[in-house]
C-alpha positions as CSV (number, residue, x, y, z in Angstrom):
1,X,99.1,96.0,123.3
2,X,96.7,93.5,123.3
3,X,92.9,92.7,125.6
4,X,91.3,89.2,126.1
5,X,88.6,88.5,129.0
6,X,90.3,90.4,132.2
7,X,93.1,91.6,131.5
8,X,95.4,94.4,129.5
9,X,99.4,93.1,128.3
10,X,101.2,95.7,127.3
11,X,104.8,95.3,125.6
12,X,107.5,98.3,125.9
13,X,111.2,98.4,126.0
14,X,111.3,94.5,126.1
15,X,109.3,94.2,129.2
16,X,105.8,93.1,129.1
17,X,103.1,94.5,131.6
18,X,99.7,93.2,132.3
19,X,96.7,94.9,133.7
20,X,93.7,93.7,135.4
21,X,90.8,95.3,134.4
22,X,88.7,94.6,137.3
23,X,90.7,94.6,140.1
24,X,92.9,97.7,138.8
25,X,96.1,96.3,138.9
26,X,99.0,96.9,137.1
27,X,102.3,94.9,137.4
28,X,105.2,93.2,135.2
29,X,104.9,89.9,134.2
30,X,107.0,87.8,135.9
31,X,106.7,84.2,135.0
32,X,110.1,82.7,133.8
33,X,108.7,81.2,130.7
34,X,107.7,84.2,128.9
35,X,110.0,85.1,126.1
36,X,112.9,87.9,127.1
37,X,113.0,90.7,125.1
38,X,109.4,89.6,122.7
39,X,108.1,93.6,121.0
40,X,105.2,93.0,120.3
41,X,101.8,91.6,121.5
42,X,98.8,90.3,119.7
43,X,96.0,88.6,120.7
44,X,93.6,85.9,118.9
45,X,90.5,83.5,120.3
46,X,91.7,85.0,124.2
47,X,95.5,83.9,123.5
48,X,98.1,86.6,124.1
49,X,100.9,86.1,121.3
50,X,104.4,86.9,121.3
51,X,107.5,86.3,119.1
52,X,111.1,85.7,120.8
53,X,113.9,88.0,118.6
54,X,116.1,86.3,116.6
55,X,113.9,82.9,116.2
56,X,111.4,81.8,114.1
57,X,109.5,81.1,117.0
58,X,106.4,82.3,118.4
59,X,104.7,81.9,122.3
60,X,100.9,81.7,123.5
61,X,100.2,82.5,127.0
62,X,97.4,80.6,128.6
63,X,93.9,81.3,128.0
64,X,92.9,84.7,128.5
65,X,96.0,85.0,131.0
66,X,98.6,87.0,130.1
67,X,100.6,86.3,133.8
68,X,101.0,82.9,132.9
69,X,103.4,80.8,130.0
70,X,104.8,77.2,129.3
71,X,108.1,76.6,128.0
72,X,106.1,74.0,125.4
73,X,103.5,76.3,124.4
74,X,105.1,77.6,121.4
75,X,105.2,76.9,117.1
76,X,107.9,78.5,114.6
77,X,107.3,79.5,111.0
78,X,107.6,76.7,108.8
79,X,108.0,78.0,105.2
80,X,111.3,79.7,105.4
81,X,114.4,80.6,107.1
82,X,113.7,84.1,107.6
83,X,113.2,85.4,111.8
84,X,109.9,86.7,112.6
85,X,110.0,90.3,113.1
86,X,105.8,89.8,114.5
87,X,102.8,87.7,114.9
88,X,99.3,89.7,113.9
89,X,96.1,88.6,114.5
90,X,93.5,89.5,112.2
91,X,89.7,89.1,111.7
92,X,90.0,84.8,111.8
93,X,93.7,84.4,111.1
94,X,96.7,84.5,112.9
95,X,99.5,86.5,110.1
96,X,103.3,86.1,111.1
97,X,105.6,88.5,109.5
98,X,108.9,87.8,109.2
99,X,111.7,89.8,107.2
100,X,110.7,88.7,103.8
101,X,107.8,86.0,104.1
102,X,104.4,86.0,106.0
103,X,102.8,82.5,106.8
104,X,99.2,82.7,107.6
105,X,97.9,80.5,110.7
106,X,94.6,79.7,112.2
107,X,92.8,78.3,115.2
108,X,92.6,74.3,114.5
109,X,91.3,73.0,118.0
110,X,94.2,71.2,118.4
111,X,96.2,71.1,121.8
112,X,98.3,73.9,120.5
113,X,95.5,75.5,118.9
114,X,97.3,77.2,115.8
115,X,98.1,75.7,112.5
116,X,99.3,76.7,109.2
117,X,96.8,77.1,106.5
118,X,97.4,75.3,103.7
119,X,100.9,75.9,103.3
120,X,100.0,79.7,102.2
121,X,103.3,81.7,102.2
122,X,103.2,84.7,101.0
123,X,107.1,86.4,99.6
124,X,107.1,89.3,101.3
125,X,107.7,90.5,105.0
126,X,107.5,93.4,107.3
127,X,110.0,96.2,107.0
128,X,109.6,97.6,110.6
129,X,107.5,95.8,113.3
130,X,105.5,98.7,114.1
131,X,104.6,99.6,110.0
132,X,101.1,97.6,110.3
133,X,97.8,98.4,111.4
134,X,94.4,96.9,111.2
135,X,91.6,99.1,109.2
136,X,88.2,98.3,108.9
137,X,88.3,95.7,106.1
138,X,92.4,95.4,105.4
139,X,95.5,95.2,106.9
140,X,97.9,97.5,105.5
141,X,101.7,96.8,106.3
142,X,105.3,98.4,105.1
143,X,106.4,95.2,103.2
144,X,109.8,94.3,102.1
145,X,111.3,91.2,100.1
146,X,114.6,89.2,99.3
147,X,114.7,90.6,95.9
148,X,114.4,94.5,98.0
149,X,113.4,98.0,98.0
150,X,109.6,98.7,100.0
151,X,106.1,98.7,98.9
152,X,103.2,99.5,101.3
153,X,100.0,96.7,100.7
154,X,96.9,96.3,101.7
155,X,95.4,93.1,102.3
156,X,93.0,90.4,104.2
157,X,92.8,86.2,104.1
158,X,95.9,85.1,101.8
159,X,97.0,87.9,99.8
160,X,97.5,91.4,99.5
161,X,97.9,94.3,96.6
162,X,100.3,97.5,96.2
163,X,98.9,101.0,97.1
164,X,101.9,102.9,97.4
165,X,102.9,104.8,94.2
166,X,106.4,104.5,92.7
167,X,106.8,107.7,93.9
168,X,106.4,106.6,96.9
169,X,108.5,103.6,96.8
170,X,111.6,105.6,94.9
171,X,110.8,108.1,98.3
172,X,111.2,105.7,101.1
173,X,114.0,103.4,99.5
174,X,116.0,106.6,99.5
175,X,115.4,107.1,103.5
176,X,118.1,106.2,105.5
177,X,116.4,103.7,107.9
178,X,112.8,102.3,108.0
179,X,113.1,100.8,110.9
180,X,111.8,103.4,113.6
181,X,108.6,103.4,110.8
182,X,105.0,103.0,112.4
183,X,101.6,102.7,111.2
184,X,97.8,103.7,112.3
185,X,94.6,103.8,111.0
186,X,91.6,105.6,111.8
187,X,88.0,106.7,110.0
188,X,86.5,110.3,110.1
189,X,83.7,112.2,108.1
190,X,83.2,108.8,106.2
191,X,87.2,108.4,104.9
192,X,89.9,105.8,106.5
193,X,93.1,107.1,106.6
194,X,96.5,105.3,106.8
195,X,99.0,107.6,108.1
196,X,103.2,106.0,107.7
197,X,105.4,108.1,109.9
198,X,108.9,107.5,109.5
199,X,111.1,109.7,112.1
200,X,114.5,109.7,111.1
201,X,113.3,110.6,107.3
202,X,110.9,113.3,109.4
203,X,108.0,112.0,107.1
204,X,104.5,111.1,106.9
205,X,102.5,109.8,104.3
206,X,98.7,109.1,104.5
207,X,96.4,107.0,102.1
208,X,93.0,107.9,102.3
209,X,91.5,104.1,101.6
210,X,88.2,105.8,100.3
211,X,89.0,107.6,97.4
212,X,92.7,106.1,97.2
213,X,94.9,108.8,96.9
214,X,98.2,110.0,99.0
215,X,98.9,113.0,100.8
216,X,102.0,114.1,103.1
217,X,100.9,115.3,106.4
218,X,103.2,117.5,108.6
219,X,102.7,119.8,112.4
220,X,104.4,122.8,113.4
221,X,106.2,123.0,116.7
222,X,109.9,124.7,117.9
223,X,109.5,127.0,115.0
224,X,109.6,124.7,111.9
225,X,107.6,122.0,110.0
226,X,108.1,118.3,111.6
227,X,106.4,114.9,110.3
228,X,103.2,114.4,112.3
229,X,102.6,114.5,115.8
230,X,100.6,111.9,116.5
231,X,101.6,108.7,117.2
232,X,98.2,107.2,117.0
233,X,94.8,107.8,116.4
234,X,91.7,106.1,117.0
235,X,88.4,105.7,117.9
236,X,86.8,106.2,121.4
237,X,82.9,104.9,121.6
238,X,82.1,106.6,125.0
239,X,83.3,110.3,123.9
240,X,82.2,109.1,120.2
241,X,85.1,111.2,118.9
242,X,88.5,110.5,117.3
243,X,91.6,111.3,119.4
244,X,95.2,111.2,119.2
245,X,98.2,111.0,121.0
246,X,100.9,113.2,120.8
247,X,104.3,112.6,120.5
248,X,105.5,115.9,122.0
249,X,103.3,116.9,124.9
250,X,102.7,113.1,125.9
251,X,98.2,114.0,126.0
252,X,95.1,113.0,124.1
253,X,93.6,115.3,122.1
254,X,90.2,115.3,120.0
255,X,90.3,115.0,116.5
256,X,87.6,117.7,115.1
257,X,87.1,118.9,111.6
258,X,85.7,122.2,112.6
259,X,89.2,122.7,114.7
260,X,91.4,124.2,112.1
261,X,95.0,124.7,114.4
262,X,96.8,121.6,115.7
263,X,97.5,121.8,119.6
264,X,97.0,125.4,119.2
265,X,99.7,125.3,116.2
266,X,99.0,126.6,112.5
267,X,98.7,123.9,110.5
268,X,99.6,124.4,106.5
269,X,97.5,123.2,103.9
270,X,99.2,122.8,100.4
271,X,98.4,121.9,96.9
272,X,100.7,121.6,94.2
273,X,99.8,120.2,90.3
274,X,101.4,118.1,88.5
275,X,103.8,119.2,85.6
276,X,101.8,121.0,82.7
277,X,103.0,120.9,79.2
278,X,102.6,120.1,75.9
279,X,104.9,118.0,73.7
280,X,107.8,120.1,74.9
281,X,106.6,123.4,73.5
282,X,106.6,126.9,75.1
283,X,103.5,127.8,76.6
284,X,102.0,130.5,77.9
285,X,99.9,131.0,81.0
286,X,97.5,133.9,81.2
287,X,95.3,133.4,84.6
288,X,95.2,130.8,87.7
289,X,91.6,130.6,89.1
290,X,90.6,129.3,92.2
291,X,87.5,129.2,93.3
292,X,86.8,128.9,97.0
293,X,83.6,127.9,99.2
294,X,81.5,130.7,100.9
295,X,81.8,132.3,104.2
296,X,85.0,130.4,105.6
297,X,85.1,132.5,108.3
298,X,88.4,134.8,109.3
299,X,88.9,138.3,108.9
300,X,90.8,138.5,105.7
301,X,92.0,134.7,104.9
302,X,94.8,134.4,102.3
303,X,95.9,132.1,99.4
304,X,99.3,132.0,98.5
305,X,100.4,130.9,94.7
306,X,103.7,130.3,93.6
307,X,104.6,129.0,90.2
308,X,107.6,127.0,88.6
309,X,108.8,127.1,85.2
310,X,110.8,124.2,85.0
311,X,109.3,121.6,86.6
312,X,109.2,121.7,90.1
313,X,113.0,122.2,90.4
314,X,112.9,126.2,91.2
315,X,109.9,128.2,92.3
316,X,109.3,131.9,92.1
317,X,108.0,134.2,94.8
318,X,104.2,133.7,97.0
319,X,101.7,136.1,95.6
320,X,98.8,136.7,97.6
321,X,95.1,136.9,97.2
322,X,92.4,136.6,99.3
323,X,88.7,135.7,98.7
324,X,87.3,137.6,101.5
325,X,84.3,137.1,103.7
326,X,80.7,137.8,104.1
327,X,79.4,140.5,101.8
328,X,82.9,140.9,100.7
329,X,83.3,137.6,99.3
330,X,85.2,138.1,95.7
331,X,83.7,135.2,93.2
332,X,87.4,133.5,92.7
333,X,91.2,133.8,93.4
334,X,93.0,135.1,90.5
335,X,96.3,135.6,89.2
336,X,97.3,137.1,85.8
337,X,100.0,137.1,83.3
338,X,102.4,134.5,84.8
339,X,104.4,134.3,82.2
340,X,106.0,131.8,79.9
341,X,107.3,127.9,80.3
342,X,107.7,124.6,79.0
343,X,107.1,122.8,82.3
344,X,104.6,125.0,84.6
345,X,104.1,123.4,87.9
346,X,101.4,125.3,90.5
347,X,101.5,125.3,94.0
348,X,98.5,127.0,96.8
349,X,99.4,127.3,100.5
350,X,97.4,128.7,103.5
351,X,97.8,128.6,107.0
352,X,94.7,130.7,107.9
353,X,93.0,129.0,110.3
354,X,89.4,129.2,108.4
355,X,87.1,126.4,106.8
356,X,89.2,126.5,103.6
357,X,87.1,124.2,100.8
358,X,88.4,124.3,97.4
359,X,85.5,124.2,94.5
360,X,87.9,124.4,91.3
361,X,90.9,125.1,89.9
362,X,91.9,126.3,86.7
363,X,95.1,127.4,84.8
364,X,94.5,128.8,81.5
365,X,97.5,127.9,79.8
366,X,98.2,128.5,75.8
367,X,100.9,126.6,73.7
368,X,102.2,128.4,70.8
369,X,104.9,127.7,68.3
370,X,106.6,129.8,65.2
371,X,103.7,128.3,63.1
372,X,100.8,129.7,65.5
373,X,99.1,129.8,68.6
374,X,97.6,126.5,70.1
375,X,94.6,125.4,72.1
376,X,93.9,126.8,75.4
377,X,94.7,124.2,78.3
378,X,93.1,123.8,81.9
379,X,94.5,122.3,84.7
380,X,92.1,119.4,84.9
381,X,93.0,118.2,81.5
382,X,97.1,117.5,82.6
């Protein structure tokens, strides 16, 4: 979807729409020069941009009018042999993604107005023409290459940098298909977030730009745990809230960080450590702490804990506590005696819908040998 001047062009299902703003009308676009079957839309300096499958080549519509194309109004990617899977416009440049390379263009003045700039090429290209969106500052994109497997980058201008993990990277080259992937971007309580769904692999990932870290985000729905429901959020001045559209009741919904259910679903909030241990040796692990904010509201909220011994492979059973409310408000969470391991790994669940706030936590965890006990551990130090 793209907007310049007037009018609204809307790409679906390889026909292209157009609606004028003013005049409230919606129709098809009809003019025999458009490109047949063109996915996407972008727009730059009031040109609506479209690439035609299976070419190299990209269209510009006339000036700030999406009903109406030339046949000669069009430039292909110069650099390489690869098709273009989408043009993208960008603060002042013009990106266009193919299937391993991405040419930057600009706005020369010229009678076709765009130009490459400076024969910058970058080796890499989009891995599913809807894995992009545009943040505040970057552009962050599913990218793929000739020499394979998928990184996700972040970038502006000419170049761009990895923020996906190598977990990450081993996790999505093992999904079936990446091709149904798609990508949005939105900014609450002072943190970006870049949320990756990818259907068939019934995942999402999210980077949170601000304090660069990764986090899987799932909803509830038909009894079980599905990737996320939204299939974009954004922005919307005259409400001055965040909303989101839903993939399975088709409606916009408000984004609120005091609403602790999703559509009126629980929504599960998990944390799980990394591996603790120490130079292969058994250990021993005498109490889990966690330490929780005041009056979160509910009746009687609940933590779950659940520990492995060997890794992350197996897990043993939920135990419950719960920090309580009000005057009943116990100063931590705390399990006991959990037993021995060379590879604890720690997991916390809740799907109480409260203000759940996490302040600390701590695993007090011993290594010990036939020579003698050794030094206490805490989870912050793994």
């Amino acid at each position: 979807m793209g907007q310049a001047g007037n009018y609204l062009m809307i790409v679906t299902g390889g026909t292209a729409y157009y609606y004028q703003v003013y005049a409230g009308t919606f129709n098809t676009i009809s003019d025999p020069d458009f490109p047949a079957n063109s996915a996407y839309v972008t727009v730059q300096d009031g040109y609506f941009i479209v690439a035609s499958p299976g070419t190299q080549k990209f269209y510009i519509s006339d000036l700030e009018d999406p009903r109406s194309w030339q046949a000669i109004n069009f430039a292909s990617a110069v650099y390489s042999s690869d098709y273009l899977v989408r043009p993208f416009s960008f603060q002042k440049y013009l990106y266009l993604f193919g299937s391993s390379t991405t040419e930057t263009w600009f706005n020369s003045g010229a009678d076709f107005p765009f130009e490459p700039y400076q024969a910058v090429v970058q080796q890499y290209g989009l891995a599913a023409g809807a894995a992009i969106c545009a943040g505040q500052t970057d552009l962050f994109f599913l990218s793929q290459s000739d020499n394979g497997g998928y990184e996700i980058r972040k970038g502006s201008g000419f170049d761009s940098k990895v923020i996906s993990t190598d977990t990450e990277n081993i996790r999505i080259a093992a999904f079936s298909t990446v091709a149904d992937a798609y990508a949005y971007c939105y900014r609450i309580n002072g943190h970006e977030f870049v949320c990756f769904t990818f259907p068939t692999a019934n995942v999402t990932i999210v980077y949170d730009n601000t304090t660069g870290q990764w986090h899987d985000r799932t909803s509830y729905y038909s009894g079980a745990y599905h990737y996320h429901r939204a299939t974009t959020m954004f922005y919307f001045a005259p409400l001055n809230d965040v909303l989101m559209a839903d993939s399975q009741s088709f409606g916009i919904y408000t984004v609120s960080p005091t609403t602790y259910t999703e559509v009126g679903n629980q929504i599960r909030r998990t944390i799980r450590s990394p591996i603790l241990s120490q130079d292969a040796k058994m250990l021993s692990m005498s109490n889990l702490v966690v330490d929780v904010q005041r009056d979160i509201g509910g009746s009687s909220p609940v933590l779950s804990a659940r520990i492995s011994k060997d890794g992350g492979y197996s897990w043993g059973s939920y135990v419950t506590r719960s920090p309580g409310t009000g005057a009943n408000r116990n100063p931590a969470c705390v399990w006991s005696a959990l037993g021995s391991a060379r590879d604890f790994c720690i997991e916390i669940t809740t799907t109480d819908a409260v203000n759940w706030c996490i302040l600390g936590c701590r695993a007090d965890v011993a290594g010990y040998s036939a020579y003698g006990t050794g030094t206490t551990k805490s989870m912050g130090e793994q």
